[in-house]
Structure formats: structure tokens, C-alpha cells
N, C-alpha and C positions, 0 to 999 in steps of 0.2 A: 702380506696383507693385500697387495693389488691383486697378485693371482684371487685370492678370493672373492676380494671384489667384483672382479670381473668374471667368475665364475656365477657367481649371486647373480651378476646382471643378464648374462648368457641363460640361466636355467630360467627368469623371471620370463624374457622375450622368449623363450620355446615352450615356456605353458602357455603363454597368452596365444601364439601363431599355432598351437596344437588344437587351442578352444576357440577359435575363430576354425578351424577346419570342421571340428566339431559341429559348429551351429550352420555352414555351409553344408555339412553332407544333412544335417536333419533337415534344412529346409527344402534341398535336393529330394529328400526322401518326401518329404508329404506332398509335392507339386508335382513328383511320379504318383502317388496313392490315389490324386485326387485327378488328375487327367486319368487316370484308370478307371476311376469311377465316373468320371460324368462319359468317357467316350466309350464305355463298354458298349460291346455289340447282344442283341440278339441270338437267339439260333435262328437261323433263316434268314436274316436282315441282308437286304441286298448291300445296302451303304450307311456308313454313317462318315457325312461327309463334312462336319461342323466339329472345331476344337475350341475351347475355352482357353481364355488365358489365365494360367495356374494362376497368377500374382495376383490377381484383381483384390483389393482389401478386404472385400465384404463378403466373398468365398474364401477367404484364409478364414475368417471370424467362424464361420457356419461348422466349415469342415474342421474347423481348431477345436471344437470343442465349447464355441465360447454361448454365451446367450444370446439366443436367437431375437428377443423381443426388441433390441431397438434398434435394430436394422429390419425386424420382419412383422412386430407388434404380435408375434404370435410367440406360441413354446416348442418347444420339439413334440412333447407329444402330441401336440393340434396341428403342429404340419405333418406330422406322420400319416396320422387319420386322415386328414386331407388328401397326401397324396395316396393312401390306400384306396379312396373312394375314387380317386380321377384314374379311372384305370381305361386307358388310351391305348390303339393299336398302331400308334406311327411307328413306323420302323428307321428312321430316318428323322435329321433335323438336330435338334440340339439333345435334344432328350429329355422324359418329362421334367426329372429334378430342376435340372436347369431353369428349364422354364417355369414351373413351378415360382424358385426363390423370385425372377424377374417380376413376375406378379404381382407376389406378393410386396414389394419391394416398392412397386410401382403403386399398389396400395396404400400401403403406410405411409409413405412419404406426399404422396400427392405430387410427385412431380411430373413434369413435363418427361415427355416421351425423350427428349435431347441432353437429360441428366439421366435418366435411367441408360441410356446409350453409353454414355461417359462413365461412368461406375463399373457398368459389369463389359467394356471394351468390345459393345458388339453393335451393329450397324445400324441406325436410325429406322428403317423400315424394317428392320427384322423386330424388331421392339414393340412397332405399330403391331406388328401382325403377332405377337406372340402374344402379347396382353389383351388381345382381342379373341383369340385365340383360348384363351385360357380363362377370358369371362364366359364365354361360351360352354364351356364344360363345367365350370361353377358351376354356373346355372341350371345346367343339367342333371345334377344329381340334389337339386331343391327337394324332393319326393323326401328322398332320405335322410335330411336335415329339421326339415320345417311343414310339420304334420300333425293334426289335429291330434287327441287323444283316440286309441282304436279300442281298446277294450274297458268293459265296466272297474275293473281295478284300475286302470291307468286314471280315467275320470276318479276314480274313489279317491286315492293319492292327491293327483289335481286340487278338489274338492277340502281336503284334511290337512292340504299346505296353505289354502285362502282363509281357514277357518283360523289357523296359528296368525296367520299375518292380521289378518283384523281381529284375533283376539273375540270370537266369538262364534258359536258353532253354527249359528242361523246362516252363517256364510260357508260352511259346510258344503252348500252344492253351487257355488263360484266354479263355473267352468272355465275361466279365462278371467283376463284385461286386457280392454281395448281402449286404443287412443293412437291420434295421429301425430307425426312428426315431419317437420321440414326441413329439406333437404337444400341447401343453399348450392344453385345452381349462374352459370353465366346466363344472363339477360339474352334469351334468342330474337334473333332481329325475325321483321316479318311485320302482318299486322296483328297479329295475335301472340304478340309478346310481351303485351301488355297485362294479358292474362295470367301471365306468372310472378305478378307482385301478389305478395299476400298483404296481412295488415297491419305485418310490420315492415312493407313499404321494401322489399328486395324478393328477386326473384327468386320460388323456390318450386321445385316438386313436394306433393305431400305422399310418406309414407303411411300407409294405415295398417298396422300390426294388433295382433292378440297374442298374449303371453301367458304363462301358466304363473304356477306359484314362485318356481326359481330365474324367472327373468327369460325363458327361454320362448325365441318366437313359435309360435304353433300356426298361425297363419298371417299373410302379408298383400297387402295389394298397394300397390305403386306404380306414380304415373300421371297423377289429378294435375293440373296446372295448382299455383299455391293461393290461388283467387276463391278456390272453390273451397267450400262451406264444410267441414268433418262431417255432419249429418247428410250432405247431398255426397259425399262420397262413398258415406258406408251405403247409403240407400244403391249403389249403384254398383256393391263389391259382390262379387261370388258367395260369399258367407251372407249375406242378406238376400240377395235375389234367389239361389238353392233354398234355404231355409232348414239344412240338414246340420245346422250344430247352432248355440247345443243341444244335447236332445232333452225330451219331455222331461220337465222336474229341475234342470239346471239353466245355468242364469249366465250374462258376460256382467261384469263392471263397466262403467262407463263415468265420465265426469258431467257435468253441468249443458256441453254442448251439445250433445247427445239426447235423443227422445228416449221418454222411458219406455217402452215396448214392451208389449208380451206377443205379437206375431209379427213377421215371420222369423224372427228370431225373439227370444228373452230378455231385454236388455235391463238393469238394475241401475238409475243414476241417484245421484241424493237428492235432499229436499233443496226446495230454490229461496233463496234469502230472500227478506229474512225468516229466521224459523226462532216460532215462538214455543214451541211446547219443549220439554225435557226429553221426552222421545225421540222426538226427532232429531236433536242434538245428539243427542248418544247414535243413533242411526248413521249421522252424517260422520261420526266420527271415527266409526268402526268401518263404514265404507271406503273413506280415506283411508286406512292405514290395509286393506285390503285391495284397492284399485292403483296406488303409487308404486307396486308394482311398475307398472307398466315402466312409468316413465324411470323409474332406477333403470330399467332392461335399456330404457333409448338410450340413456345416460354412459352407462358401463360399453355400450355401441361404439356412440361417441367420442367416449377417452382413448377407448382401442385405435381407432380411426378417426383421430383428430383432423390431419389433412384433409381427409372427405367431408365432413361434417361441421366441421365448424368455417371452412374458406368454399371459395364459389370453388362450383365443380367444373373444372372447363373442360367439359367434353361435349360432344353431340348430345343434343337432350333426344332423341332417343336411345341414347346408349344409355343415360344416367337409370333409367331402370333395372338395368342389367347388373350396374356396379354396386347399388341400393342392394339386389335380390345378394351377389356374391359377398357384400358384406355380414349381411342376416345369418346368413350359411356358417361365415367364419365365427360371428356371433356365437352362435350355438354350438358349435365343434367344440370355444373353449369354454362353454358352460359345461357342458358333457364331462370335460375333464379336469374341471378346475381349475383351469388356467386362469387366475386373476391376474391383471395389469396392476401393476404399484405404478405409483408417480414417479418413481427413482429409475423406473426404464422406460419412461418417455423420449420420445428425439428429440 
């Protein structure tokens, strides 16, 4: 009866010391897979002289397999696309991936250049320069993200998604929704910092976007101090000053602050309260369910990119244009492919 005993206990500790080898060689193995993969070389590449450290948590999560949204507020297939379109010629340095995730990382979270350091175990000034680095090439392929409609079918489409949403065909040639959004940024000192209280009393930049029928931005301008009036802004945006959208026969949405126009652009606002007739009513109401567009699209922005958007932005405000434009971009990438945010993968 002991010899068994002790034979039971002898066979228990050399599966358990067999399965601990086990999970030892498999994390061995993918902390070889994945240093393979971020320090792969080139053909031709003089050097690559930068390694990651396998262990870091938040590259085990990526390269595991796991979901990427609440560490990156994005999906695999919006980061793929993504890095498909940042097609870079360094030869050297960390590598795009890499840098890529820090990005985005540094996006979603909102934090401080000195936690992004601390998470992915690499140098305070390599972080500065790579996130800077990497808005710069956002921003660079804006063309291909965020572009007006090019052909009479793209407008048609356009046009037959505004008609569904307001629920009426008269809005049939709805080329857009336009409206402004603010951007809560740090109060820049100076004398002209006072310029950037808006009127609800905190400093902000204002974004001014136009959106199609699925929420997706078609064009953006940003940069106004949050003093400044949505009507003195459009008047003062590329889409007003050009006057080449949208074209003859089609219309933007607008809301209440907005002038209603027919040159140099088209613009459509509702009737101004109060409204006495039954027509008008019905007008104002099929216009609403056609123009809140927009602001779903700021909205769906917003949830993606909570830390940017709803806390002050502390960065150089002339940077905050930049991180505005590379948010729009991500914007639209996951509209393109369905990528919705649930609430259940928030951080």
C-alpha cells in the first residue's frame, strides 16, 4: 500500500514538472516567433539595429492571437489596412509594426509619452520621435482616406443613403453632412489664449467635417481657435472658398448655425423657430433625421478615441491638427470595414 502510494505521488509531480516544461518551451517558442518577426531584415537593409523585448504584455496580447481593440481601439483588419497604406522606406530602426502598435497605443490611451515608454520598455525619446513620426505618415496618406465623392454613381449612392435616412426622396440629392466638433485641448499660454475658450467656457480647437450617408468623413478642416463662430469657419474652409462641391443640383445638410446658401456652395439648414405651418414641420423633421448623421459619425469618433476627445489634449496645439486629421483616417478605415466598438471593449 505505500509503495503505491508513493508511486501515485511520484507519477502526480512528474506530470505536473513535465507540464510546466511544456508551457516553458511554448512561451520559449513564441518570444523566438515574435523577435523573428518584429527584427526581420530587409533584402539590402544595411542594419537593423533595434530589438524589442519579447515579454512586454501588450505584444504577447497582439502577437497571441488576442483582440486587439482594447489595448489598440482598433480591429486587426483596420490595422492591417492601415499598415498596408503606411508603406515606408526605412531600412533601419524599429520596424514599421512596431511602431505602428506604439501609435496607436499612444492614441487610444491618451497617455503621456513616459507610460507609453513604460509598457512597450523602450526609451522616452525614442517614443517622442516615433509617435511623431508616425502622425506624419497618417497624415500623409489623408488623400486616400478622406475624399469627397469622384464619380456621378458614388454621388448617386451618397444621395439614395440621405434619402433612407430622412426617410424621404426630396433629400435624394443630399451630398453630405456638415457640422463642427470640439476638440478639448490644454489652454496654450500666450495672449491669444484666450481665444480658445469656446462657449462652453474650456479651451478647445474646432473640427469642421462633412460626412456621407454611412458616417464616413469626405472632407475636414481643423485648426479654428474654439472662439470662432461654425459659420465664420466654414466661410473660411477650402469647400467654401473653391466652391467645387457639391456640384450643380446637389445640397450639404447643415443645422440652425449655419446660413442657408445657395452660392458658393448649396447649403440646406431647417426652418428657424418657431415654425407655424405643418410643412414646415415635416421639413424640419425629415431634415433632422437626415443631417444627425453627422454628429452619430463625431460621436462613433469619439467612443473609438475617448482619451482624445473627451479629456484636454496635451500636446503642442499645433500638433493637435495632425492628431485630429490621423484620427478621421482611423475613423474611416473602420468604417470601410465594419469595424464597430462595443462598449464591452473599452479601456
Amino acid at each position: 500500500m505505500e509503495v503505491l502510494l508513493v508511486c501515485l505521488i511520484y507519477n502526480f509531480f512528474a506530470e505536473m514538472e513535465m507540464e510546466r516544461k511544456h508551457r516553458r518551451q511554448d512561451r520559449r517558442r513564441r518570444r523566438l516567433l515574435m523577435c523573428r518577426h518584429l527584427c526581420r531584415q530587409r533584402r539590402g537593409m544595411v542594419r537593423h539595429y533595434c530589438v524589442i523585448n519579447a515579454t512586454v504584455p501588450v505584444l504577447q496580447r497582439y502577437y497571441g492571437g488576442e483582440d486587439t481593440r482594447p489595448d489598440f481601439r482598433l480591429g486587426r483588419e483596420a490595422m492591417q489596412q492601415l499598415m498596408v497604406a503606411l508603406t515606408t522606406d526605412r531600412q533601419h530602426g524599429w520596424g514599421p509594426t512596431l511602431e505602428t502598435l506604439v501609435f496607436l497605443f499612444w492614441l487610444a490611451t491618451g497617455s503621456a509619452y513616459r507610460v507609453v515608454s513604460r509598457v512597450f520598455s523602450m526609451p522616452l525619446p525614442t517614443v517622442f520621435r516615433v509617435v511623431h513620426r508616425m502622425v506624419d505618415e497618417v497624415v500623409a496618406v489623408l488623400p486616400h482616406f478622406v475624399h469627397l465623392p469622384r464619380t456621378q454613381e458614388e454621388l448617386q449612392v451618397v444621395g439614395g443613403g440621405f434619402a433612407r435616412l430622412a426617410h424621404h426622396q426630396a433629400f435624394g440629392k443630399a451630398a453630405g453632412a456638415v457640422d463642427g466638433c470640439h476638440i478639448r485641448i490644454k489652454c496654450p499660454g500666450g495672449p491669444d489664449g484666450h481665444d480658445y475658450h469656446n462657449r462652453k467656457l474650456f479651451p478647445s480647437v474646432v473640427l469642421q467635417a462633412v460626412c456621407d450617408h454611412q458616417g464616413r468623413f469626405i472632407d475636414i478642416f481643423v485648426g479654428y481657435p474654439g472662439s470662432v463662430h461654425d459659420a465664420r469657419i466654414l466661410k473660411n474652409s477650402p469647400i467654401y472658398t473653391r466652391g467645387n462641391y457639391p456640384p450643380p443640383g446637389y445640397f450639404l445638410l447643415a443645422d440652425g448655425g449655419y446660413p442657408c446658401l445657395q452660392e458658393p456652395l448649396a447649403l440646406i439648414t431647417p426652418y428657424k423657430r418657431p415654425v407655424r405651418g405643418m410643412a414646415e414641420q415635416r421639413f424640419n423633421y425629415h431634415h433632422s433625421r437626415g443631417r444627425t448623421i453627422i454628429e452619430r459619425a463625431f460621436g462613433m469618433m469619439k467612443t473609438r478615441f475617448r482619451c482624445i476627445f473627451l479629456e484636454a489634449l496635451e500636446v503642442q496645439t499645433l500638433f493637435v491638427p495632425k492628431v485630429v486629421t490621423a484620427c478621421v483616417i482611423l475613423h474611416n478605415i473602420c468604417v470601410g470595414v465594419g469595424d464597430v466598438l462595443e462598449e464591452h471593449c473599452g479601456a
